[in-house]
C-alpha positions as CSV (number, residue, x, y, z in Angstrom):
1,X,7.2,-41.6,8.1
2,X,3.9,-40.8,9.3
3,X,1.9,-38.4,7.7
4,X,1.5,-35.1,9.0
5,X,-1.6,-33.9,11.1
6,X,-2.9,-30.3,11.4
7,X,-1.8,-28.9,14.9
8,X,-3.5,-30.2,17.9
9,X,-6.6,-27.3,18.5
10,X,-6.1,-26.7,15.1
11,X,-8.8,-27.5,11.9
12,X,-9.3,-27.6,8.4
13,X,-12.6,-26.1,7.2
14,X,-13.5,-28.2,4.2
15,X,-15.5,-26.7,1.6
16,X,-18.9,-27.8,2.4
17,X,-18.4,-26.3,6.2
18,X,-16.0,-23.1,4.2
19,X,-19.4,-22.4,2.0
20,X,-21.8,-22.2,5.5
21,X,-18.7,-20.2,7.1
22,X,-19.0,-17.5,4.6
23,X,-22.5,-17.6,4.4
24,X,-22.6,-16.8,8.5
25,X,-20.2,-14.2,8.0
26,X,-21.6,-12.1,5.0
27,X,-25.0,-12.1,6.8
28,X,-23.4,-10.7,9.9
29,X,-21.6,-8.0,8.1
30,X,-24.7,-7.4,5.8
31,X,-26.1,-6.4,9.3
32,X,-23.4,-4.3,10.6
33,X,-23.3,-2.2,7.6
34,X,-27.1,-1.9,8.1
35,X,-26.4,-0.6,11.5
36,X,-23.7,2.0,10.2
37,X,-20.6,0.2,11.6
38,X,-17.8,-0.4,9.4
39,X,-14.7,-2.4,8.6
40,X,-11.7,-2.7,10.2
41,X,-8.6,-4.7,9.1
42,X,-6.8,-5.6,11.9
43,X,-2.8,-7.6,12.1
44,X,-2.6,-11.2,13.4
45,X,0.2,-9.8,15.7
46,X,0.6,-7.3,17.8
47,X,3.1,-6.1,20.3
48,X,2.7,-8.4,23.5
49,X,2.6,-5.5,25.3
50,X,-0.4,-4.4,24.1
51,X,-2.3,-7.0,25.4
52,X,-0.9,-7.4,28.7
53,X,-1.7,-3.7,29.1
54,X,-5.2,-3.7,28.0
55,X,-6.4,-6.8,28.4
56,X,-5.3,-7.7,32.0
57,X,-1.8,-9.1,33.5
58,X,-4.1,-11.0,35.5
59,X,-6.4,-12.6,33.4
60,X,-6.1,-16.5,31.7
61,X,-5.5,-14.9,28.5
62,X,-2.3,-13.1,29.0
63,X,-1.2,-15.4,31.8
64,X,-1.8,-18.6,29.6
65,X,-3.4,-18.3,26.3
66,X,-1.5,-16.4,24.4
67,X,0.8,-17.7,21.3
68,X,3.8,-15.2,22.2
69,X,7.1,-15.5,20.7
70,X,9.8,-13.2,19.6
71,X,10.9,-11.7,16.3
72,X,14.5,-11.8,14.8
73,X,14.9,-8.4,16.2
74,X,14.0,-9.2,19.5
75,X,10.5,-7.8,19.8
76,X,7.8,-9.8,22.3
77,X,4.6,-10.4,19.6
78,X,1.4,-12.1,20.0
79,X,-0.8,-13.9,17.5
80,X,-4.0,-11.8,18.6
81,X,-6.2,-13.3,21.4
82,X,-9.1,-11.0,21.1
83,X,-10.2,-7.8,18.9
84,X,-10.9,-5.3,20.9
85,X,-7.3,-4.4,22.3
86,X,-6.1,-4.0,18.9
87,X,-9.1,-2.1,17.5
88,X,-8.3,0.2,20.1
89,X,-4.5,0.6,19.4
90,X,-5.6,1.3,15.5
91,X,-8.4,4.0,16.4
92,X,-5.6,5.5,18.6
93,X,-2.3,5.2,16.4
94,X,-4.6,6.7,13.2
95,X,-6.1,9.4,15.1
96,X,-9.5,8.0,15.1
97,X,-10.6,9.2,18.3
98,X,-9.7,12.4,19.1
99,X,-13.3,14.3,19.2
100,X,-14.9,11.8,17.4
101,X,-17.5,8.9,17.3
102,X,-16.8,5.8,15.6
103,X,-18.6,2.6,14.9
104,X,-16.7,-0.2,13.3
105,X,-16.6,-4.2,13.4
106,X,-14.0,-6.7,12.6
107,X,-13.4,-10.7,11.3
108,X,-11.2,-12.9,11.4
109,X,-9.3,-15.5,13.4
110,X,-8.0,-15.3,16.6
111,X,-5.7,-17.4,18.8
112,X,-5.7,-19.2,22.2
113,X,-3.9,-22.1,23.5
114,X,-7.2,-23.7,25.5
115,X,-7.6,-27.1,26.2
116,X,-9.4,-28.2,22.4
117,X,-12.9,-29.8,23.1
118,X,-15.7,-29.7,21.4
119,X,-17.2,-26.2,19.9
120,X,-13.6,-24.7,21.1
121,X,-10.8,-24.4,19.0
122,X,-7.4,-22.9,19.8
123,X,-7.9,-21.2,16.1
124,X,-11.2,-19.4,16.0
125,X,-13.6,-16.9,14.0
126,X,-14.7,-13.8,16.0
127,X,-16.7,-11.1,14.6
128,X,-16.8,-7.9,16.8
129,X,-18.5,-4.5,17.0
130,X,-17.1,-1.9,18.8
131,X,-18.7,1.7,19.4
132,X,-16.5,4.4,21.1
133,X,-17.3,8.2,22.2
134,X,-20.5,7.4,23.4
135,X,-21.6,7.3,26.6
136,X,-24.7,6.3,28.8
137,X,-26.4,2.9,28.5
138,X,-27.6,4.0,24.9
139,X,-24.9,2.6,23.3
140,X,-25.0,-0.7,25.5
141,X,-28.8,-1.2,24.3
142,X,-27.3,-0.6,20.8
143,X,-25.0,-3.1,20.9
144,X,-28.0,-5.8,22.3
145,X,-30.1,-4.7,19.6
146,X,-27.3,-5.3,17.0
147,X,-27.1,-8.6,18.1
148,X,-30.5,-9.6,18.8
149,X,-30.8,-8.5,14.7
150,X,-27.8,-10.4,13.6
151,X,-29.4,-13.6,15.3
152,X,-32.8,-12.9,13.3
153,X,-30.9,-12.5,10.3
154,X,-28.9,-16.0,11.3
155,X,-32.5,-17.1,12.6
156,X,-31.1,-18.6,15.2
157,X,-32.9,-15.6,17.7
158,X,-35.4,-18.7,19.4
159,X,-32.5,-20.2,20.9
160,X,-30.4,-17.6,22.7
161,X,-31.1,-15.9,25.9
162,X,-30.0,-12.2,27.0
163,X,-28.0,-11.9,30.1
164,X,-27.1,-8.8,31.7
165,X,-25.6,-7.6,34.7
166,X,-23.0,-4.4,35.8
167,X,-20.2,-4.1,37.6
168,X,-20.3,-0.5,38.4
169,X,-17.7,2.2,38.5
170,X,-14.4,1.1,38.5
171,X,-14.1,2.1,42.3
172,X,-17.4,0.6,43.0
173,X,-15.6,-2.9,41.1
174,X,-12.7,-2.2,43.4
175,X,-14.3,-2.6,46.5
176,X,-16.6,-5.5,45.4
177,X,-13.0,-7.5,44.5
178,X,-11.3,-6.8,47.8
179,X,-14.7,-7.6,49.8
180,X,-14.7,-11.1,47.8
181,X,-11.0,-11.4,48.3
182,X,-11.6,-11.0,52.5
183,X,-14.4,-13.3,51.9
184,X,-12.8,-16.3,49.8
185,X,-9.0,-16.1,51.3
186,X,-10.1,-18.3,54.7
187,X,-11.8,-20.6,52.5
188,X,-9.3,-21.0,49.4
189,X,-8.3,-24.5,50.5
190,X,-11.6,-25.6,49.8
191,X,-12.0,-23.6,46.1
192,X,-10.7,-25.5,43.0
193,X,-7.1,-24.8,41.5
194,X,-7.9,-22.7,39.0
195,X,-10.2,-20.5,41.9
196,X,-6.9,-20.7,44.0
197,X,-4.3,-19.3,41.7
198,X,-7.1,-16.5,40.8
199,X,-7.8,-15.3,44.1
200,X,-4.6,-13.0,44.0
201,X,-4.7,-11.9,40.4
202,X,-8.6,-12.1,39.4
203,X,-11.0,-12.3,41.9
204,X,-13.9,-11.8,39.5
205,X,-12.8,-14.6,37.3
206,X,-13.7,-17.1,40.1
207,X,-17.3,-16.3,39.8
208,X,-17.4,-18.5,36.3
209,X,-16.1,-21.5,37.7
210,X,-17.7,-25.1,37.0
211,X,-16.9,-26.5,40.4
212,X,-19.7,-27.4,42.1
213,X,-17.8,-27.3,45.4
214,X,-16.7,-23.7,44.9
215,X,-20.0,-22.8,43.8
216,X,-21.2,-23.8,47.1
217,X,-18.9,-21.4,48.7
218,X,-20.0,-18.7,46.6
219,X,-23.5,-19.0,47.5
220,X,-22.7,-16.8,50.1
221,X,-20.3,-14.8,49.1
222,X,-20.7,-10.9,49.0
223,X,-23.0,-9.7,46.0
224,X,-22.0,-7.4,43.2
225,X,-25.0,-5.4,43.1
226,X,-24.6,-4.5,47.0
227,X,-21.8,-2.4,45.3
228,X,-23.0,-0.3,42.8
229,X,-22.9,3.2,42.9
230,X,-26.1,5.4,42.7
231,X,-24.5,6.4,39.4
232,X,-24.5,3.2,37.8
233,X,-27.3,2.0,39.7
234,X,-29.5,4.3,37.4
235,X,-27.5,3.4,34.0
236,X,-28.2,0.4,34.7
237,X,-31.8,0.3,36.1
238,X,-32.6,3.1,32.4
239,X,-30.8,0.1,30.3
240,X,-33.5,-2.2,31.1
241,X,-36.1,-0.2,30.3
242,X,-34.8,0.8,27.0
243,X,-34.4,-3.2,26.4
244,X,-38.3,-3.8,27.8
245,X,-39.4,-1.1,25.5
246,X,-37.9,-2.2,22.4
247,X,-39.1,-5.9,23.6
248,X,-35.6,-7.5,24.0
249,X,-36.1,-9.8,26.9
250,X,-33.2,-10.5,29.7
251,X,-32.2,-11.8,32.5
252,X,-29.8,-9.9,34.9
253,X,-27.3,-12.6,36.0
254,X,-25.8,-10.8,39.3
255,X,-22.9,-13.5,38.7
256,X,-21.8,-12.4,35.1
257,X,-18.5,-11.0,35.0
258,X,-15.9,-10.2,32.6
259,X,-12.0,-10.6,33.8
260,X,-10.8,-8.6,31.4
261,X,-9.4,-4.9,32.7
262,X,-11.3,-3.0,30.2
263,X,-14.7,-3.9,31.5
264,X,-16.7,-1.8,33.2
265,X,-20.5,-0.5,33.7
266,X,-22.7,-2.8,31.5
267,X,-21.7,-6.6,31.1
268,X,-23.8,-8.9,28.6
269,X,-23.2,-12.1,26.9
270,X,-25.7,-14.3,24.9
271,X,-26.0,-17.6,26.2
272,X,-28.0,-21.0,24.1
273,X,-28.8,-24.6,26.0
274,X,-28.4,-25.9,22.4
275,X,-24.6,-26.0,22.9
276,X,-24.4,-28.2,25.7
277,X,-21.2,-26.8,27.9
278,X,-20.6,-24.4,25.4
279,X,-23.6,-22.1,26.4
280,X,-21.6,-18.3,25.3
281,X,-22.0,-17.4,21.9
């Protein structure tokens, strides 16, 4: 009989890579607790509904990442994905939110069925911060300056880079998607598979691809920040002078977007070279 191997995307963290895993970990939450956030305990499932509803019925996740199954009574459940859905249906269900600010951060491992390669895992660690009843860009240069502190503290800062863009009002976001849909739908013979089966679902998703021959057809596709309302326009524009005066440097990337349906206003993601195609942290 052959012996049995963990599951494919699967890994075992032995203990001299468990001791540096903790280590990360502790310093990150040493940091949010500097920063006032604080714990929450989340499940590893949740109902599958709740992430089809909050994350996106369009998106890869739901449509074919998730580890879904159901439960001797029936029930559709999901191994978590991502936090943020699930922070959100705890902060609601426990009355968290009603007239109230809260700050709070979560660890722990989450679940995707990706194609394993290097640096990605189909069982990974996330920590997350999430800040809710607070509006403006204050809270977006918050969350930047919470992680610009937990790389220090990591002292890893030298090799990441801050990039920033918007995507506006959701009705701003809704025109932008049916402008690139008009744009793209003549020319989705020539996009990539993946491009192709988003162009009905996820528009915005097609931005991120790899392909250097989609790529070349967005080169002239119609620009997000053509888009933005004068309303956004100004977050945005009083967000990068809060960064520039608390010396966080960024670029705007007009081409970051998020596919999940939560998304809107600011967008940022910290991105390394040091990673190779793995550039997202």
């Amino acid at each position: 009989m052959a012996m049995l191997q963990s599951i494919r995307g699967m890994r075992d963290v032995l203990p001299v890579e468990a001791r540096r895993f903790r280590l990360v970990e502790d310093t990150l939450r040493a940091v949010l607790r500097g920063y006032a956030y604080e714990e929450l305990q989340l499940p590893l499932l949740e109902p599958t509904e709740l992430f089809a509803r909050g994350v996106g019925e369009g998106t890869d996740i739901v449509e074919k990442e998730m580890y879904t199954l159901a439960d001797r009574d029936g029930e559709s459940i999901t191994l978590r994905p991502e936090g943020t859905a699930g922070c959100v249906r705890a902060l609601l269900q426990h009355g968290l939110l009603f007239n109230q600010t809260q700050r709070v951060y979560y660890a722990g491992p989450m679940f995707r069925y990706e194609r394993p390669q290097k640096g990605r895992y189909r069982q990974f660690q996330q920590v997350g911060a999430e800040a809710f009843g607070l509006a403006g860009p204050d809270v977006d240069v918050e969350l930047m300056a919470l992680g610009r502190a937990c790389w220090r503290a990591l002292g890893v800062e030298p090799l990441l880079r801050l990039e920033i863009n918007t995507l506006g009002a959701p009705a701003a976001r809704a025109a932008y998607r049916a402008a690139l849909v008009d744009y793209l739908t003549p020319r989705q013979g020539e996009l990539d598979p993946d491009s192709r089966r988003r162009l009905d679902r996820n528009p915005l998703r097609i931005l991120d691809s790899k392909d250097p021959a989609t790529q070349a057809i967005l080169a002239d596709a119609p620009r997000l920040p053509d888009f933005i309302d004068d309303e956004s326009a100004v977050h945005f524009e009083t967000l990068q002078s809060a960064l520039t005066a608390l010396d966080i440097p960024f670029v705007v990337n007009p081409r970051l977007v998020r596919g999940l349906d939560y998304y809107t206003q600011t967008v940022f993601e910290w991105v390394t070279d040091a990673l190779g195609s793995q550039g997202a942290v």
